[in-house]
N, CA, C and O of each residue as an XYZ file, in Angstrom:
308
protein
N      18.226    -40.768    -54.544
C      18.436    -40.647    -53.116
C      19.076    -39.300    -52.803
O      20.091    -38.865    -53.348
N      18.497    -38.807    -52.037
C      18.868    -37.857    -50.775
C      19.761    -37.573    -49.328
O      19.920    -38.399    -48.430
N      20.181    -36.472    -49.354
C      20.734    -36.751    -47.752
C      20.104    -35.969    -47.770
O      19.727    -35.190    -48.645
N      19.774    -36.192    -46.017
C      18.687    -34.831    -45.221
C      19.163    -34.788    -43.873
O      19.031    -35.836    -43.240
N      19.784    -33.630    -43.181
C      20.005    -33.269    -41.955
C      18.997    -33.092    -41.574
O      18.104    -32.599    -42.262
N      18.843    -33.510    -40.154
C      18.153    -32.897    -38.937
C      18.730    -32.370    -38.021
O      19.827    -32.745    -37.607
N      17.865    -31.110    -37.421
C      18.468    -30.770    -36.016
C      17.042    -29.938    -35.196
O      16.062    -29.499    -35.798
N      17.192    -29.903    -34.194
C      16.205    -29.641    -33.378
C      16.372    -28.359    -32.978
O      17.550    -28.002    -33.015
N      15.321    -27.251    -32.474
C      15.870    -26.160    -31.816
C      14.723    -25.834    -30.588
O      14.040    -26.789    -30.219
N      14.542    -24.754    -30.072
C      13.971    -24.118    -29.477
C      14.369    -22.541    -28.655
O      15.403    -21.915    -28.888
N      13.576    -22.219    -27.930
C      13.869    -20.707    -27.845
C      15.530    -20.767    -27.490
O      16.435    -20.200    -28.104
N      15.649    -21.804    -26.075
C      17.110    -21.493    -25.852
C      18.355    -21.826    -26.604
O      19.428    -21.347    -26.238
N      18.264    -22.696    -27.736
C      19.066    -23.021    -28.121
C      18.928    -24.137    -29.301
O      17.780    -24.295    -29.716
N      20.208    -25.130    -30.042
C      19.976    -25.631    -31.442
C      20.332    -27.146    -30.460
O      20.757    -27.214    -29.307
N      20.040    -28.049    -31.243
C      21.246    -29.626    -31.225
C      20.994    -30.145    -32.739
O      19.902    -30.326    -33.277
N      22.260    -30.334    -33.277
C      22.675    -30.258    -34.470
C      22.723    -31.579    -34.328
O      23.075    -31.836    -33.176
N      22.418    -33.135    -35.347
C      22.646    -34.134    -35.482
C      23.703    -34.346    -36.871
O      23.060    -34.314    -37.920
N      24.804    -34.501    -37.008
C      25.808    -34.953    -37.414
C      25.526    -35.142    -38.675
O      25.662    -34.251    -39.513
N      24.981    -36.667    -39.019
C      24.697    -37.783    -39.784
C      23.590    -37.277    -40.627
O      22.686    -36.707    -40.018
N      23.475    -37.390    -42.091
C      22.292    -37.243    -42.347
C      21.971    -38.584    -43.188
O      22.874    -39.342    -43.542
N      20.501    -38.830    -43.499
C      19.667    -39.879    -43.915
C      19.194    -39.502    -44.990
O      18.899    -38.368    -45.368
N      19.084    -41.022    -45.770
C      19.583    -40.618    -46.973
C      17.676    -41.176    -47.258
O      17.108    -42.093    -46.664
N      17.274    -40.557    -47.986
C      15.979    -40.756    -48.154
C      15.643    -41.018    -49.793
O      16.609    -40.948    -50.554
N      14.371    -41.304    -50.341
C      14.214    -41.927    -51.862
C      13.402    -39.961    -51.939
O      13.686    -39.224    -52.883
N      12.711    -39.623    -51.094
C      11.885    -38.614    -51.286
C      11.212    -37.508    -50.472
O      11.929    -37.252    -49.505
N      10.254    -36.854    -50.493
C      10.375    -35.550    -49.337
C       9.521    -36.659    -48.999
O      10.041    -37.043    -47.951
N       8.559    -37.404    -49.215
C       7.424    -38.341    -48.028
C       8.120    -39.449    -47.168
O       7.510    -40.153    -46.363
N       9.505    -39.533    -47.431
C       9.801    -40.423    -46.827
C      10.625    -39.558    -45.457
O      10.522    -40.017    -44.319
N      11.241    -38.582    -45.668
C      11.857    -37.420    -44.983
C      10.576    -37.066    -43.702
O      10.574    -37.297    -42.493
N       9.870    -36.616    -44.331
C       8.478    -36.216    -43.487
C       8.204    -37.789    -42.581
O       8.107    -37.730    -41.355
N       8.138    -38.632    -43.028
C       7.719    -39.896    -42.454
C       8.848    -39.986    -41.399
O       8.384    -39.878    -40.263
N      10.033    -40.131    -41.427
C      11.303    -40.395    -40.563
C      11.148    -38.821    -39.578
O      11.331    -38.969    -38.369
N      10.910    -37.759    -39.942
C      10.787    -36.515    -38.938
C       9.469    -36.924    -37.589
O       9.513    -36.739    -36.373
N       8.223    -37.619    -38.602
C       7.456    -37.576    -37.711
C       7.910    -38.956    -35.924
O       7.853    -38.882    -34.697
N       8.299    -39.964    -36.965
C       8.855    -40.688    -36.045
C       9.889    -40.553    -35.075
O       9.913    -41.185    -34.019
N      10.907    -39.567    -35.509
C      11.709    -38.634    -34.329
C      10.989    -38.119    -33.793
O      10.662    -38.468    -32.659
N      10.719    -37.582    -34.115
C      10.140    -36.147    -33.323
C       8.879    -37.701    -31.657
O       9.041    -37.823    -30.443
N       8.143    -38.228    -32.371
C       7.172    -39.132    -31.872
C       7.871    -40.300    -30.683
O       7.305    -41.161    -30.009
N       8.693    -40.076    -30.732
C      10.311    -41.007    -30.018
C      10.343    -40.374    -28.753
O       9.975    -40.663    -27.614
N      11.141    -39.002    -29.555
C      11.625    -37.862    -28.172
C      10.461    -37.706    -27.080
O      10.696    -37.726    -25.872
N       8.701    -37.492    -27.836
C       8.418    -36.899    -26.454
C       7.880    -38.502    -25.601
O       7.572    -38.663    -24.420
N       7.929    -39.484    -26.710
C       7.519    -40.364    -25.466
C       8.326    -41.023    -24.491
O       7.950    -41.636    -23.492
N       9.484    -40.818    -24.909
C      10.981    -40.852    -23.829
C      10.446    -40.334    -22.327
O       9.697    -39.395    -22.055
N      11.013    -41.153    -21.589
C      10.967    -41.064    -20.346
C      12.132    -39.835    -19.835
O      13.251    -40.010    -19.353
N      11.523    -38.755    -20.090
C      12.297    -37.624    -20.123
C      11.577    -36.122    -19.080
O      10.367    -36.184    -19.299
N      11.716    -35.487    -18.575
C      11.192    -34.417    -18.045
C      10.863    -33.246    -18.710
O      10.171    -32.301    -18.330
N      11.533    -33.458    -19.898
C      11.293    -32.172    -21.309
C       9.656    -31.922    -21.276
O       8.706    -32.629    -20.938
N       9.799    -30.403    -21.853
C       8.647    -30.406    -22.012
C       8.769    -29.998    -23.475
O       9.303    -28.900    -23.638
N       8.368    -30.683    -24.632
C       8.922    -30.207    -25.664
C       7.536    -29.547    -26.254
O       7.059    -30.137    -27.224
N       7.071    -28.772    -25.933
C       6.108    -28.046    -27.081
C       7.023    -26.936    -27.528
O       7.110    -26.397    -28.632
N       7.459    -26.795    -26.795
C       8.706    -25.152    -27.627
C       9.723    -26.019    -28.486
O      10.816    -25.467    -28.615
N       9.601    -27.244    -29.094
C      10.534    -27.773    -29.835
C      10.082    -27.575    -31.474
O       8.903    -27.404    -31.784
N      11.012    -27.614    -32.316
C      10.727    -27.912    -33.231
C      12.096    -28.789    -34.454
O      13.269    -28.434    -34.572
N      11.598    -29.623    -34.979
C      12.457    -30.622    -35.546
C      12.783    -29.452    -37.043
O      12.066    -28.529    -37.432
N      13.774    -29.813    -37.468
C      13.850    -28.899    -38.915
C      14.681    -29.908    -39.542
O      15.416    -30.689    -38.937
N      14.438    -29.807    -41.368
C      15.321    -30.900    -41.899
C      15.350    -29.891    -43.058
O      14.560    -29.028    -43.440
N      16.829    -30.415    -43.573
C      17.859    -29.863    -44.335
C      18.409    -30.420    -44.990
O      18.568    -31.575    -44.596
N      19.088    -30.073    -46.408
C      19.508    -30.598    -47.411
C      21.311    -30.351    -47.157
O      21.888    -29.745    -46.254
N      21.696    -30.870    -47.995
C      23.424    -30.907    -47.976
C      23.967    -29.617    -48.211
O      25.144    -29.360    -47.960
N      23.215    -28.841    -48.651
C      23.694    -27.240    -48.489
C      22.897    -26.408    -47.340
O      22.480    -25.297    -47.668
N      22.692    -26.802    -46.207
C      21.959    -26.288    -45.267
C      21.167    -25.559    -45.762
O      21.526    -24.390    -45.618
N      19.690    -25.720    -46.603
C      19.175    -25.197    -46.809
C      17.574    -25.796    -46.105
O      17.092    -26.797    -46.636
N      16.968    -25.271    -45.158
C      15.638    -26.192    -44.780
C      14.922    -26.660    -45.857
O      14.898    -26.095    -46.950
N      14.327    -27.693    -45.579
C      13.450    -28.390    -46.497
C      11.703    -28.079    -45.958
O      10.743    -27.699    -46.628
N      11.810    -28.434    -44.437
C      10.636    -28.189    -43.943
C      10.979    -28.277    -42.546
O      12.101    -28.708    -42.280
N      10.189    -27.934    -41.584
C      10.254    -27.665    -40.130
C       9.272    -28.526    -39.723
O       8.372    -28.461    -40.560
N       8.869    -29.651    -38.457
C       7.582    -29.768    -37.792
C       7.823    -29.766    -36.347
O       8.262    -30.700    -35.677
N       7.379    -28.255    -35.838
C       7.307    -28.152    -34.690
C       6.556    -29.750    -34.236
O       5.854    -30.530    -34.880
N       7.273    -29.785    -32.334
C       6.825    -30.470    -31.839
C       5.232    -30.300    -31.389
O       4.419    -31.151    -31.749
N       4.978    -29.582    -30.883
C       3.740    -28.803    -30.973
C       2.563    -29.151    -31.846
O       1.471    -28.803    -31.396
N       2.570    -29.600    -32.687
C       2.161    -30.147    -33.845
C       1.521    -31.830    -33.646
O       0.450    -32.218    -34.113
N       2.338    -32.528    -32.963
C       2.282    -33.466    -32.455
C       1.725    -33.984    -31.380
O       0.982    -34.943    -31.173
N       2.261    -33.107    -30.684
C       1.761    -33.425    -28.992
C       0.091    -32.918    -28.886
O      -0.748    -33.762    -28.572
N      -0.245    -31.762    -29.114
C      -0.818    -31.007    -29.469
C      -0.875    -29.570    -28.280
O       0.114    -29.150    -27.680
N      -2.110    -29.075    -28.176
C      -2.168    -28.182    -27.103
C      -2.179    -28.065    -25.588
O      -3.306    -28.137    -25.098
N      -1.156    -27.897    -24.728
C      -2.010    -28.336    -23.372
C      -3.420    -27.551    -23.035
O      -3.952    -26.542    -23.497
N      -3.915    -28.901    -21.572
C      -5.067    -28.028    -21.325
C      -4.970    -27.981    -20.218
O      -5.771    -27.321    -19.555
């Protein structure tokens, strides 16, 4: 087992989440990012998150991997 920070950013700025999750592996990390990330934009929210991107991190702040929101949502048209 693993701990893995997340925190979110975009052009204007970071939000740092505290807590990290403790995972068996990077597919399970990737699996829990996609489901955040899949949360936030369907929130009844006014965001427009394509300039978002989720990033996850190990116990020495080192990134593991990034998945822009963008990625998800996909392109507007």
């Amino acid at each position: 087992m693993a701990l893995v920070y997340f925190h979110c950013s975009n052009s204007e700025g970071v939000c740092i989440v505290q807590r990290g999750l403790a995972v068996g592996n990077l597919a399970e990390a990737r699996d829990h990012t996609a489901r955040v990330v899949q949360s936030l934009i369907t929130a009844q929210c006014p965001e427009d998150w394509r300039d978002w991107t989720l990033h996850a991190s190990d116990d020495l702040d080192v990134e593991i991997f990034a998945l822009p929101f963008s990625s998800v949502l996909g392109k507007p048209h």
